[in-house]
N, C-alpha and C positions, 0 to 999 in steps of 0.2 A: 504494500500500500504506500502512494509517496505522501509524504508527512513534510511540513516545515514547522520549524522551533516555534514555539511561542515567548517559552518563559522557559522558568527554574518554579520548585516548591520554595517556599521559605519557612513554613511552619505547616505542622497538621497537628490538627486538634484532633485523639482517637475518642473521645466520647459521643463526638457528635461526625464523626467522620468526616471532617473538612477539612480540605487542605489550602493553605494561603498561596496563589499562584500569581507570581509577579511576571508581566508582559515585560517582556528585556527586546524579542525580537520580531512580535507581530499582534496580531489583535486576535480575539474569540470571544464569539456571539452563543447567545442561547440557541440549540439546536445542535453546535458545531459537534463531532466526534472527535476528541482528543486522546493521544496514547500518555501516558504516563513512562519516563523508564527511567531506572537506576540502577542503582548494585545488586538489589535485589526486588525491587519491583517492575512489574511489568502490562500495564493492566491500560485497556482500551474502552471507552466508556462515553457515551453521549450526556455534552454537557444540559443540564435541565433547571441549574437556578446557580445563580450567581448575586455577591451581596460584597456592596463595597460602602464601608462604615455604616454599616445596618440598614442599607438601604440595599432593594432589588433594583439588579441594573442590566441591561439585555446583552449590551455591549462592553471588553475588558481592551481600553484600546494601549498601546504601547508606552510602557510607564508607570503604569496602574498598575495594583495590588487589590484581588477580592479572594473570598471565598469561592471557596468549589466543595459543594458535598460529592465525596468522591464514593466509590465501594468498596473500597481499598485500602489498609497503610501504607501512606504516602512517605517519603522520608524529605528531609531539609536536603536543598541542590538535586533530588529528582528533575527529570527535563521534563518538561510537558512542550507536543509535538500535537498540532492540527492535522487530521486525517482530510488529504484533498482527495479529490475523486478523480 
């Protein structure tokens, strides 16, 4: 599947399964399919809500830091990668 970078993780919260995904190298909208991967994770997952300082936002555009309920542990410097078609 080809994929471009998005971001990196910078924090994940395991209680509530969110990961903090900082746009370093492109944008991700509500809907987008993202892969997650690092040392040890691996995980491919359509994003469905996203929240930047507690507010819902559709759009994570480059620079920005939100939320992502992931299904997954996420770890800190995981890459999150946009699945293009």
């Amino acid at each position: 599947m080809p994929e471009e970078k998005v971001g990196i993780v910078t924090h994940y919260f395991g209680k509530v399964d969110v990961a903090i995904v900082k746009a370093t190298d492109g944008e991700l909208a509500i809907g987008d399919t993202i892969h997650i991967k690092g040392h040890t994770t691996d995980h491919t997952q359509k994003v469905e809500s996203m929240q930047a300082e507690h507010e819902q936002i559709d759009r994570l555009k480059k620079g920005q830091e939100a939320g992502l309920k992931v299904g997954v542990h996420a770890h800190e410097h995981d890459e999150v990668f946009r699945v293009t078609d």
